[in-house]
N, C-alpha and C positions, 0 to 999 in steps of 0.2 A: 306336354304335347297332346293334338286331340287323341283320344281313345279310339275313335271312329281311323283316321289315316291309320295307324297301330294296327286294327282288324281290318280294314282294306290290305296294307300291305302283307299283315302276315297270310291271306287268304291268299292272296295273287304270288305266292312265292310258291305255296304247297300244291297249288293248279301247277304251275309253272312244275316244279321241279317233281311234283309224284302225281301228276295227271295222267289221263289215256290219251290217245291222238284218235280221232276218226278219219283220219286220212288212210285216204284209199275206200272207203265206206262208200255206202249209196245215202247220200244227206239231202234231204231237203233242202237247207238254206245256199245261196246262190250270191254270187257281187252282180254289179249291175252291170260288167261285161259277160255273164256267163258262167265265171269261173266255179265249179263247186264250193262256200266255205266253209271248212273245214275247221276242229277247234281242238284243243286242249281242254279238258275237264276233271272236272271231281263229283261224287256223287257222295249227296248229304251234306251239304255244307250249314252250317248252321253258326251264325252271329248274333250274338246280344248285346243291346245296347243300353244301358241305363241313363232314359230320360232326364230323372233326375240327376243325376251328374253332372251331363254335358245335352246336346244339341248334337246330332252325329253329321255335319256337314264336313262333309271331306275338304282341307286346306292343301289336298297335295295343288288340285287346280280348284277352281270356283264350278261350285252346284246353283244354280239356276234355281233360288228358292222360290219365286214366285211363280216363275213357270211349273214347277213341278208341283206345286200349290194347285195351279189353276188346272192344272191335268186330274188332278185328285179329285176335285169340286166335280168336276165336268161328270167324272163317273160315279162317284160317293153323293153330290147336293144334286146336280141337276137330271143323274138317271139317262144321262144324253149318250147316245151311238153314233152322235152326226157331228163331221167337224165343224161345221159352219158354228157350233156355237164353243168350239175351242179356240184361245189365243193362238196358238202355237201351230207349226205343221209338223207335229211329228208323227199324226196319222195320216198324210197324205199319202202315205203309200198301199194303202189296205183301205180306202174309201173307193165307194162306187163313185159312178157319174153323178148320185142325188146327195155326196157327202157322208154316205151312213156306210157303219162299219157291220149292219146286221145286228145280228140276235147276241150281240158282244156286250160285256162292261156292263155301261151304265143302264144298259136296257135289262139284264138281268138283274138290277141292284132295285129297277122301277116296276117290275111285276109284284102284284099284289096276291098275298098267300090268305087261307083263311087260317085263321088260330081258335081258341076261346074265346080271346077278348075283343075278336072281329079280324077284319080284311086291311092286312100291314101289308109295304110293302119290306124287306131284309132290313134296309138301314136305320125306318122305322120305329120295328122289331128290337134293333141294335138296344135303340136309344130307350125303348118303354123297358124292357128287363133290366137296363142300367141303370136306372131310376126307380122303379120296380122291385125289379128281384135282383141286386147287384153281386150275390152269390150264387145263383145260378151257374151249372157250369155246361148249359147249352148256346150259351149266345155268343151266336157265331153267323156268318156268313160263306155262303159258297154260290159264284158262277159260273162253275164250270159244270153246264147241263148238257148230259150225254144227248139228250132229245133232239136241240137244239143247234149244235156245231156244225151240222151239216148248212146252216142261215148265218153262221159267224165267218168274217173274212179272216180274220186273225182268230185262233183258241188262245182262250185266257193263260199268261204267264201267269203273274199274280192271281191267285183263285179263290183260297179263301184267307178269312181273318176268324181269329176267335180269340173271345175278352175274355179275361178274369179280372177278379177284382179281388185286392186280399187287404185285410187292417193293420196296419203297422204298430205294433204297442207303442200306447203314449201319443200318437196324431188323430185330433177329431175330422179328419177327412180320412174317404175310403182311399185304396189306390187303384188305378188302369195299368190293365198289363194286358199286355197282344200278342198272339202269335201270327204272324205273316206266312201263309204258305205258299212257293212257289215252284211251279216245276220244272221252270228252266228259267237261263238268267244269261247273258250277254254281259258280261262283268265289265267291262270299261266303257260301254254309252249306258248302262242302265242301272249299274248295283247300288252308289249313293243316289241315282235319280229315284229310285223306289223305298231306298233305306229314310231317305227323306221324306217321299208323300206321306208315308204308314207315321213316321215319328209325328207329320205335322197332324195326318189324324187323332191321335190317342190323343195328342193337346188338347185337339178341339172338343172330342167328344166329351175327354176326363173335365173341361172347366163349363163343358154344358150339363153338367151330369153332377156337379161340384165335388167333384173326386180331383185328385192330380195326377198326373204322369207318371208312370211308372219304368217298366221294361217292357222294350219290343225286341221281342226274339223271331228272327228272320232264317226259316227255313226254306233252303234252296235246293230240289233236290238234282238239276244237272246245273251247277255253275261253271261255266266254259270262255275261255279266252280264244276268238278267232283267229286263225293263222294268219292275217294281215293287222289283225292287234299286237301280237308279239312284242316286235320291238316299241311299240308306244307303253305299254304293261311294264317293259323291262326299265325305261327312261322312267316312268313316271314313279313306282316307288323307290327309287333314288332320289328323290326330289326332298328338299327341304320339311319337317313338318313344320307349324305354328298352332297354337292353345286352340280350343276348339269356341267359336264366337257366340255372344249371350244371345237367344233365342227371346222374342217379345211377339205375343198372341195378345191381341186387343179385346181386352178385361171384361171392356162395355157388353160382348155378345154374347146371352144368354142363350140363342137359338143358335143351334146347329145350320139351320136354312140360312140365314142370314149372315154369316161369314162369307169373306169375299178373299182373293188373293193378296188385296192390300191390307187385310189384318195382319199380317205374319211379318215380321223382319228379323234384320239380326244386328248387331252391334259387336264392333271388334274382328271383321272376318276377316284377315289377311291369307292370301291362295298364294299356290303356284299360277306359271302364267299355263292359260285355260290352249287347250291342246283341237287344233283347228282341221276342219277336212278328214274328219273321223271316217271311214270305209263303214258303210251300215248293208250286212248281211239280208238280204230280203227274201 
């Protein structure tokens, strides 16, 4: 069975059963009648997933591998803050009137820093130390800029990434290993949508960079189950599991820029059936 359902379920039992409640709190987040919501959580949560093993696409229901592909691109390739050049709408609710989410994501990923070897911008950066100096143990990114939040509609969930790379005795390729750090996490519309972008990154950057995938280690430090999630959490890891399906990144792209959403597919993905009219906390 996949490994990835395994570490969703066993996560969403130990929120569930040794979480905090913040009911009755003063919370931010709100349903779009008004209502305060309110969550169950855990603080620390931490999952690893070994790339090379498996694909961590969760088969309890179906993950939207392209769409969370093209949401990655949007803030990782294109640097973009404006939906208008997103597929999907799952930033319309943190966009202005002109489309832009502000000084958020991909505009942080697109500011150019000076270094030594000149004016990069972070993803850059990524990519020259990984090819570079691939032991290195600075190369990392982060946008969550204190300076700046006050021009951001949404503050960065996912904030930072930081690579390593280590030599496996006996393989003439290096390895990609990532850390994912997140400060808060919406565990049933978002934990495999983000557990998958980060996995389909390391792909990309490890076969542009000609290293191979390694482990993504995913730190979460408030993972919370909202009180109108409850019983959809309770139904879903009850749900059947199935193997976890083969992951296929197209060989041909040596450039990072050049990857699109229709590089990436999978073979073999049998789900649950996919869980509709999800209540999204805003």
């Amino acid at each position: 069975m996949s490994k990835a359902d395994q570490i969703f379920v066993s996560m969403c039992r130990d929120i569930l059963e040794n979480g905090t409640s913040t009911e009755g709190e003063k919370v931010r987040p709100h349903w779009s009648d008004g209502t305060p919501a309110y969550t169950i959580k855990k603080f620390g949560v931490c999952n690893r997933y070994d790339l090379q093993e498996e694909f961590p696409l969760l088969t309890l229901r179906r993950t939207a591998l392209k769409s969370c592909t093209d949401e990655m691109l949007w803030i990782w390739q294109q640097k973009s803050n404006n939906i208008h050049d997103l597929h999907s709408h799952i930033w319309d609710e943190w966009a202005d009137e002109n489309g832009s989410i502000g000084k958020a994501y991909g505009y942080q990923l697109g500011v150019k820093h000076q270094y030594k070897e000149g004016m990069m911008d972070q993803v850059d950066r990524v990519i020259y130390d990984l090819k570079n100096n691939p032991f290195s143990r600075r190369i990392m990114t982060n946008i969550y800029v204190h300076q700046d939040l006050h021009e951001m509609r949404l503050y960065p969930c996912a904030y930072s990434m930081t690579f390593n790379v280590t030599q496996k005795k006996g393989d003439d390729k290096l390895t990609l290993n990532a850390v994912l750090n997140q400060r808060s996490q919406d565990v049933l519309t978002a934990n495999n949508w983000n557990v998958v972008q980060y996995a389909v990154l390391v792909h990309m950057l490890a076969q542009v960079c000609d290293m191979r995938a390694g482990e993504l280690v995913h730190m979460i430090a408030d993972a919370h189950i909202y009180d109108r999630h409850i019983p959809l959490i309770r139904e879903l890891i009850e749900r059947e599991q199935y193997p976890a399906p083969a992951f296929h990144l197209n060989p041909e792209v040596r450039d990072f820029y050049q990857f699109t959403r229709d590089d990436v597919s999978v073979t073999g993905y049998k789900t649950g059936e996919q869980i509709r009219n999800i209540p999204v906390a805003i």
